[in-house]
DOPA-842295 format. One record per residue: x, y, z of N, C-alpha, C, O in turn; residue number from 0; residue in three letters. Coordinates in steps of 0.001 Angstrom, whole numbers, always signed. Example, Ala and Ser with C-alpha at 12.3 -4.5 7.8 and 13.67 -1.06 7.14 Angstrom:
NODE     nc1     nc2     nc3    cac1    cac2    cac3     cc1     cc2     cc3     oc1     oc2     oc3   k   r
NODE  +13190   -5690   +7800  +12300   -4500   +7800  +13200   -3300   +7800  +14236   -3319   +8465   0 ALA
NODE  +12850   -2250   +7080  +13670   -1060   +7140  +12900     +30   +7870  +13409   +1138   +8039   1 SER
***
This chain:
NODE     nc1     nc2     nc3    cac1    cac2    cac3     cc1     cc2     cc3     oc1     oc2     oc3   k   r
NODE   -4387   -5967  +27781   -5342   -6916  +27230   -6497   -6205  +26538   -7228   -6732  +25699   0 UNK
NODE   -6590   -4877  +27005   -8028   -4588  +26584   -7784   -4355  +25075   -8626   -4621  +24217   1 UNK
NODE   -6454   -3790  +24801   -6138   -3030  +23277   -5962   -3927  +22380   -5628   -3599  +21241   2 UNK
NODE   -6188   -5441  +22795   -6022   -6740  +21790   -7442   -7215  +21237   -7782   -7650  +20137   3 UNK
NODE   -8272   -6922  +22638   -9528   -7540  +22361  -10510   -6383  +21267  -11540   -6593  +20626   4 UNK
NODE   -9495   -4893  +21442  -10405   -3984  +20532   -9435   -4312  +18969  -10070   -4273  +17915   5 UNK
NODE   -8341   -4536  +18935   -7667   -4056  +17473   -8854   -4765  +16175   -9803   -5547  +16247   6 UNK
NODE   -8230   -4052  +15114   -8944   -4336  +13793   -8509   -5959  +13552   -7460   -6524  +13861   7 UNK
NODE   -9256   -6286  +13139   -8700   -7773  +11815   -8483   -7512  +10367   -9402   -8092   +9788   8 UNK
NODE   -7725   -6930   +9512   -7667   -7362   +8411   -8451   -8560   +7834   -8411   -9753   +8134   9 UNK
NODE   -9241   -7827   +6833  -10629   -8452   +6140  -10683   -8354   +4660  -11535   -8963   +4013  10 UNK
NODE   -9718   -7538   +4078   -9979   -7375   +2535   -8292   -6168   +2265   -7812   -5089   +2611  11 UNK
NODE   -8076   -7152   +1574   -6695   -6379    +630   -7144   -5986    -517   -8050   -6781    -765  12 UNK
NODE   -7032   -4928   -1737   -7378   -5103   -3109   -6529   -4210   -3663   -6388   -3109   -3131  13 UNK
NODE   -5791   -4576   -4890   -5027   -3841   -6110   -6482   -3023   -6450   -7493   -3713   -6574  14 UNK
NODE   -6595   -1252   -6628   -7747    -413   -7315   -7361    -156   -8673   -8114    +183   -9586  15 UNK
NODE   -5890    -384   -8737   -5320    +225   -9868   -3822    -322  -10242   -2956    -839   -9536  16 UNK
NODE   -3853     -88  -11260   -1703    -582  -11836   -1699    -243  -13056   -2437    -704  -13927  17 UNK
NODE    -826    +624  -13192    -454   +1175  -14809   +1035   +1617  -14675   +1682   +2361  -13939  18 UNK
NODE   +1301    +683  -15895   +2817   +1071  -15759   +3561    +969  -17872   +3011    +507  -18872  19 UNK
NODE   +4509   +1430  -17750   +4974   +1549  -19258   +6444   +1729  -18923   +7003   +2392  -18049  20 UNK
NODE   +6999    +761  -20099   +8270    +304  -19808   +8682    -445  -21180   +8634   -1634  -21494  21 UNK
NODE   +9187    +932  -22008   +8943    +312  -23544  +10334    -157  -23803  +10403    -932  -24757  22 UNK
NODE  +11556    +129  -23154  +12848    -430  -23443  +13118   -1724  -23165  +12184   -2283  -22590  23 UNK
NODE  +14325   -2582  -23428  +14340   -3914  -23359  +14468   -4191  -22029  +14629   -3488  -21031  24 UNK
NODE  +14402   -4922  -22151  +14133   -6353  -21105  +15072   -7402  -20576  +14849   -8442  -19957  25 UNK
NODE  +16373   -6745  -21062  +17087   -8165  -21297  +18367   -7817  -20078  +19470   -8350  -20201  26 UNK
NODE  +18057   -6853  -18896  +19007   -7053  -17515  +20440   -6705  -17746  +21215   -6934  -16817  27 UNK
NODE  +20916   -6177  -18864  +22001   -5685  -19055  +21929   -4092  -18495  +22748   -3818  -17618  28 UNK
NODE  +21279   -3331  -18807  +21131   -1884  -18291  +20996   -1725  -16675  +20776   -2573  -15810  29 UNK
NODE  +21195    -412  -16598  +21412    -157  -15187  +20198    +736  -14899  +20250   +1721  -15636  30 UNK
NODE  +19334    +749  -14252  +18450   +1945  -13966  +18460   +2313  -12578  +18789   +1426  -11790  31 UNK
NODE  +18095   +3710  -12013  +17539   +4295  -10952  +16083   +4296  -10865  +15263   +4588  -11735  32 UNK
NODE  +15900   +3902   -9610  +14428   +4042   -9651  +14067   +4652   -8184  +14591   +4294   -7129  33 UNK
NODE  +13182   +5529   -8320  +12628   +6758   -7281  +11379   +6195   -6988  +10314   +5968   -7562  34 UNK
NODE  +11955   +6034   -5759   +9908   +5094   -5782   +9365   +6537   -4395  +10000   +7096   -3501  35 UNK
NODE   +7534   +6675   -5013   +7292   +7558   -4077   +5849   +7022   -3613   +4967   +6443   -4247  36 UNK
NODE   +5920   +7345   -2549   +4510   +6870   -1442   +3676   +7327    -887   +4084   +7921    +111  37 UNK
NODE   +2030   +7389   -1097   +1346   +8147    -309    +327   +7571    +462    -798   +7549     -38  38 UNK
NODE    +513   +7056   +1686    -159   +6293   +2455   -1172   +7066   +3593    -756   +7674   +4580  39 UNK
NODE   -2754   +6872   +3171   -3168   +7217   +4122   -4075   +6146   +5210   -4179   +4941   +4978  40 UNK
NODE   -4733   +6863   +6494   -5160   +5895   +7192   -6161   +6955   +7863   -5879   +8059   +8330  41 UNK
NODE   -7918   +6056   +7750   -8641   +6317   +8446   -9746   +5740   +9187   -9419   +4745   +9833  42 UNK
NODE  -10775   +6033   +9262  -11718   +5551   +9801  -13066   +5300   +9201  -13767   +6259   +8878  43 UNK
NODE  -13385   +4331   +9070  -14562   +3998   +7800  -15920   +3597   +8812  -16120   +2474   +9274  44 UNK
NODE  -16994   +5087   +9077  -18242   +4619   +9857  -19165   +3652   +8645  -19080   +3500   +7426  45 UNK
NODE  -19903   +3215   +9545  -21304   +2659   +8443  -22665   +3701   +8123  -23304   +4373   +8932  46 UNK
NODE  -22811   +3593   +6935  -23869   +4446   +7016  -25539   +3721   +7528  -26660   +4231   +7556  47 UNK
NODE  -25031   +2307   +7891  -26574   +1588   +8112  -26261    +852   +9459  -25392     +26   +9740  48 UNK
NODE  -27528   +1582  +10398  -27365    +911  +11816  -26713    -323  +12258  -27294   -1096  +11496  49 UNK
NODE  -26089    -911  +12798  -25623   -1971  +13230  -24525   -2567  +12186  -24389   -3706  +11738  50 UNK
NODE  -23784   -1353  +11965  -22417   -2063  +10314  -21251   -2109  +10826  -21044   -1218  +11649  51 UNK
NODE  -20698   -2577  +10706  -19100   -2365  +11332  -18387   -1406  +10979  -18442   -1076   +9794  52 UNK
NODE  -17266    -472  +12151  -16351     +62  +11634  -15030    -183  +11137  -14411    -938  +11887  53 UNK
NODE  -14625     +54  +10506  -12882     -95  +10225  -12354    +704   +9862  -12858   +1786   +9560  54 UNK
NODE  -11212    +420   +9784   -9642   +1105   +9690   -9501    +864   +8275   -9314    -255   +7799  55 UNK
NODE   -9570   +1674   +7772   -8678   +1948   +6415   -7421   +2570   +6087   -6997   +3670   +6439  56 UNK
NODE   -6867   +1647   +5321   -5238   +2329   +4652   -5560   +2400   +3165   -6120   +1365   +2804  57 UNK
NODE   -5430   +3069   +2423   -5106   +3820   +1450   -3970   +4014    +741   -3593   +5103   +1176  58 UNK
NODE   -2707   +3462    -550   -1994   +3954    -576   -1408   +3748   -2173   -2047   +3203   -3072  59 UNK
NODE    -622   +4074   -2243    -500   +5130   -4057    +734   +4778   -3786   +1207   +5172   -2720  60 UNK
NODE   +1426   +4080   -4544   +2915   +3947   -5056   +3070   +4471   -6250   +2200   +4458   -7120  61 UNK
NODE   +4027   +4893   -6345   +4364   +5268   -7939   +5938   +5770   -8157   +6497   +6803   -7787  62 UNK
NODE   +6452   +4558   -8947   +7877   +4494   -9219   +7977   +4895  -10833   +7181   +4679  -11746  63 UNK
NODE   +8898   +5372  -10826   +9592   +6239  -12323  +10944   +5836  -12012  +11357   +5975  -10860  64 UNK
NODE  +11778   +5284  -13045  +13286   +4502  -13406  +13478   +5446  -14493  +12661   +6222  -14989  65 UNK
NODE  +14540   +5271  -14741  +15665   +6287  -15790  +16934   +5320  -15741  +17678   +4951  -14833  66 UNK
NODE  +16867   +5104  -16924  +18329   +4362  -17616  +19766   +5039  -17332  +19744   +5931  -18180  67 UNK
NODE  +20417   +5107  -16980  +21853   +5498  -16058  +22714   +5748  -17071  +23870   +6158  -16969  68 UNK
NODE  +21978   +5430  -18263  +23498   +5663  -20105  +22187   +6492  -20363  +22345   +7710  -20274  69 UNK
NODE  +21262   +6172  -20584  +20254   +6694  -21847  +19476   +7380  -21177  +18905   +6667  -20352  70 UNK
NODE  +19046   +8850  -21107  +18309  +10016  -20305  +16582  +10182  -21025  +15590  +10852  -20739  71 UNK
NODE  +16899   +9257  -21981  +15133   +9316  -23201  +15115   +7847  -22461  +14342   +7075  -23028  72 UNK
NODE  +15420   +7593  -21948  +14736   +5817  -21807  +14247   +5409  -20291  +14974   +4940  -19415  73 UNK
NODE  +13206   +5622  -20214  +12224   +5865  -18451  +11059   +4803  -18589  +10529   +4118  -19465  74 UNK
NODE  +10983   +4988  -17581  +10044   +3823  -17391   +8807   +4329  -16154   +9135   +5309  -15484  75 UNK
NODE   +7932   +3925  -15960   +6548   +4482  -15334   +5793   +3389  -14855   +5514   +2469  -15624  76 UNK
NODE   +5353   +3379  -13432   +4678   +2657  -12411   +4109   +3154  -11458   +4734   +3715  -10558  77 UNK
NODE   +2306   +2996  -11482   +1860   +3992  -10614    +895   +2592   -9834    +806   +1589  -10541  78 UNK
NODE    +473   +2559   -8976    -648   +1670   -8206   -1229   +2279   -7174    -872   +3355   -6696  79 UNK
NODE   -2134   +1602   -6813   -3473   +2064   -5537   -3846   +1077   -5510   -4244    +225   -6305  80 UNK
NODE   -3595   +1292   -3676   -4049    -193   -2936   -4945     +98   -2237   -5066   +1313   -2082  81 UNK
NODE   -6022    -839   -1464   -6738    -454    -163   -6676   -1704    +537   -6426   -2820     +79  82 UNK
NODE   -6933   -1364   +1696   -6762   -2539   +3192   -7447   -2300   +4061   -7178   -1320   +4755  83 UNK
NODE   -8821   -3264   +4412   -9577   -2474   +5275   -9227   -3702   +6558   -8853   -4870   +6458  84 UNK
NODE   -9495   -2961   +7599   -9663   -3738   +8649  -10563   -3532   +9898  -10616   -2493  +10556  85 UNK
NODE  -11606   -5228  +10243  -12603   -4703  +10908  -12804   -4706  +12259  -12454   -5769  +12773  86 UNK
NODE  -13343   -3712  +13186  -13224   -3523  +14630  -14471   -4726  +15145  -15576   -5049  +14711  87 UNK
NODE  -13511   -5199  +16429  -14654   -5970  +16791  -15771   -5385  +17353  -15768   -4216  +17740  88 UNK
NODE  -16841   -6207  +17433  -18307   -5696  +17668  -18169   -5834  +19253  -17869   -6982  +19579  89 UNK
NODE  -18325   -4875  +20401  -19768   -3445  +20322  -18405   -2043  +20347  -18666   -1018  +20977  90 UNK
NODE  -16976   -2180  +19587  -16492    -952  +19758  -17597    +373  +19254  -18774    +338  +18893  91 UNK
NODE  -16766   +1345  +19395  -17987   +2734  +19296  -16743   +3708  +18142  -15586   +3573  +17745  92 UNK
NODE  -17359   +4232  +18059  -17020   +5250  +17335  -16353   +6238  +17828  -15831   +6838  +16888  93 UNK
NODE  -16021   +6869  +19130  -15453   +7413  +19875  -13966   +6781  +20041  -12846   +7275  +19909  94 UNK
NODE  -14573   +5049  +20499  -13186   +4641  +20645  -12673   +4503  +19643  -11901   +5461  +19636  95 UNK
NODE  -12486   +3837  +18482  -12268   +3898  +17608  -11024   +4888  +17019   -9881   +4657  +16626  96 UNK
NODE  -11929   +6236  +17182  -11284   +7444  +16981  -10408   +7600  +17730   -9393   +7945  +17126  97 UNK
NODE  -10217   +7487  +19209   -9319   +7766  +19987   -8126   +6389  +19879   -7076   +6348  +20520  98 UNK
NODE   -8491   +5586  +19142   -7738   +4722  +19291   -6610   +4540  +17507   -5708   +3759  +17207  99 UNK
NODE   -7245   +5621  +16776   -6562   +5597  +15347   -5735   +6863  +15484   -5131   +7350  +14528 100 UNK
NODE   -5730   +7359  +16660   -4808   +8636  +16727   -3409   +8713  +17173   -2838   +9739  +16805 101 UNK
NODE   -2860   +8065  +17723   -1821   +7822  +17554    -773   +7182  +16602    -964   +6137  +15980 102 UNK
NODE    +404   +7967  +16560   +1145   +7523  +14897   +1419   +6012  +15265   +1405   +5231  +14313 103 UNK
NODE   +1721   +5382  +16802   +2021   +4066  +16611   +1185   +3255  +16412   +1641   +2294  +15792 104 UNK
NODE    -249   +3148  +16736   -1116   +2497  +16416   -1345   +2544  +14639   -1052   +1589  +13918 105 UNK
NODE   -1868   +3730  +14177   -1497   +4220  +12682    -425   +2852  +11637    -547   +2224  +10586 106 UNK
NODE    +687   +3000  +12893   +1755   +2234  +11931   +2031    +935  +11522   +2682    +412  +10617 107 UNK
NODE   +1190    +486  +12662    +614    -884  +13027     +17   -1220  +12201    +729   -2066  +11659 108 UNK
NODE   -1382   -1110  +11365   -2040    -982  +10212   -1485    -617   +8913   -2028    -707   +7812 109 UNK
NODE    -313    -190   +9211    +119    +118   +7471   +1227   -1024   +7511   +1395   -1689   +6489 110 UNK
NODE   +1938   -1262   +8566   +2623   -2209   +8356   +2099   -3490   +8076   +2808   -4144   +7311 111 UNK
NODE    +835   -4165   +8555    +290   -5102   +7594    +158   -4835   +6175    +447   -5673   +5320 112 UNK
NODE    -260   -3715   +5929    -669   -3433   +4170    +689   -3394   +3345    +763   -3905   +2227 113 UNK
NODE   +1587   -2860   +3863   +2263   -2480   +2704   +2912   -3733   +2474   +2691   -4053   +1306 114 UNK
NODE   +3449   -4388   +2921   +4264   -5592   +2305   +3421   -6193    +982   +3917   -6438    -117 115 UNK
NODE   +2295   -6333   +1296   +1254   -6846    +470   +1231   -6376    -849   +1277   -7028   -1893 116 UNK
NODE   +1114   -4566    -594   +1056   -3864   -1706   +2515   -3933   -2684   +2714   -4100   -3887 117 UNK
NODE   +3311   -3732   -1607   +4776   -3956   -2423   +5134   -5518   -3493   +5582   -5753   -4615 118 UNK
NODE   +4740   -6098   -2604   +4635   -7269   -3573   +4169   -7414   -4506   +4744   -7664   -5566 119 UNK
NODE   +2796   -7267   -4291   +2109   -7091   -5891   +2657   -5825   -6891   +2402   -5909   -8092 120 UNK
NODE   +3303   -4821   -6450   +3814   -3731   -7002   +5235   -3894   -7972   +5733   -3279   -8915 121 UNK
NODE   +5668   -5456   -6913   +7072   -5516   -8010   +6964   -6607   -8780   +7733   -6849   -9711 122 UNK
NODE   +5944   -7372   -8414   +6161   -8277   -8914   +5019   -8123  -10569   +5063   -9010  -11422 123 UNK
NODE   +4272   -7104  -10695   +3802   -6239  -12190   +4609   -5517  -12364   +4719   -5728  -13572 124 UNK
NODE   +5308   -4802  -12170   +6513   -4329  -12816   +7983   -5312  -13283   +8865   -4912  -14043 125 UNK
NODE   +7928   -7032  -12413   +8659   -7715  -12980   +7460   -8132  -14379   +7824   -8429  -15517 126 UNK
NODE   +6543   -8080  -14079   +5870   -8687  -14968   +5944   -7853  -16830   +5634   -8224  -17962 127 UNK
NODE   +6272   -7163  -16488   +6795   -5495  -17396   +8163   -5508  -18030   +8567   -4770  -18928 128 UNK
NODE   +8807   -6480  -17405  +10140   -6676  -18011  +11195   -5859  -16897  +12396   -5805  -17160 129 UNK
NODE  +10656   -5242  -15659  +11778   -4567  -15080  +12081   -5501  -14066  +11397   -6430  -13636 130 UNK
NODE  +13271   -5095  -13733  +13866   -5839  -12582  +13608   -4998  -11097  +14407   -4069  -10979 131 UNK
NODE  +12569   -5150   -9844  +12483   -4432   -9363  +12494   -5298   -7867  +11466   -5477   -7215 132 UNK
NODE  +13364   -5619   -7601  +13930   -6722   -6844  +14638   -5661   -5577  +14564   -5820   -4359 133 UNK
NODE  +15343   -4529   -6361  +15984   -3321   -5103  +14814   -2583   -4519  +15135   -1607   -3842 134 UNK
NODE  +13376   -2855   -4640  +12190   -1796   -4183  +12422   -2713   -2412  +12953   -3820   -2499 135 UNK
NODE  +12187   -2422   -1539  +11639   -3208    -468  +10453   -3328    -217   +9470   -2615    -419 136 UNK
NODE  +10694   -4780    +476   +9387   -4841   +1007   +8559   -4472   +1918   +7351   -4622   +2102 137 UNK
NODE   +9504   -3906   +2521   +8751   -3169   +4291   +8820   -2106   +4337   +9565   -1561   +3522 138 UNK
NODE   +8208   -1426   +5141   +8409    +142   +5427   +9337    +561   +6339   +9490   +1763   +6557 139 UNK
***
């Protein structure tokens, strides 16, 4: 009970970034590969002004590159940055906190809220791009 009454709440999702280029057609006949790569981090966000809340931050950077499976000049480019903060309830400390973001399962717990989120918005601007990106998943 005690590790329920401390966990974070998710409080703020935000797209920081999305750039993507994808100058070939559009029209679902082609075949592409796509390499999707991930850099997810997770930490601990103090306040710098007495009495602020802490949270848990995730951090994370997708960035997929496709290649046409006939045509070796015809690629395509998708990069994003997400953030996800989430806030500790009030009077945790900073100690706990810390001792409590150190373990990879707790860690995973927090990214597994974020990423679905991020993935979504990730394929669904790259459907928006003309690609079909329906084989990315949504979960980790």
């Amino acid at each position: 009970m005690e590790l329920v009454e401390k966990r974070p709440k998710l409080v703020s999702f935000r797209a920081l970034a999305f750039h993507g280029e994808n100058k070939g057609l559009a029209n679902g006949a082609e075949n592409w590969t796509i390499q999707l790569t991930q850099n997810i981090e997770v930490g601990l966000a103090v306040p710098t002004v007495a009495g602020g809340t802490l949270q848990a931050v995730v951090k994370m950077t997708l960035v997929a590159e496709a290649a046409n499976d006939g045509k070796q000049d015809k690629k395509a480019n998708f990069n994003a940055e997400y953030e996800a903060k989430f806030d500790y309830p009030f009077p945790i400390t900073e100690a706990e906190a810390t001792a409590l973001m150190e373990p990879e399962p707790y860690q995973y717990v927090l990214v597994a809220q974020a990423f679905p989120l991020a993935m979504t918005h990730f394929r669904r601007e790259m459907q928006s791009m003309g690609f079909d990106a329906r084989q990315l998943p949504l979960g980790i």
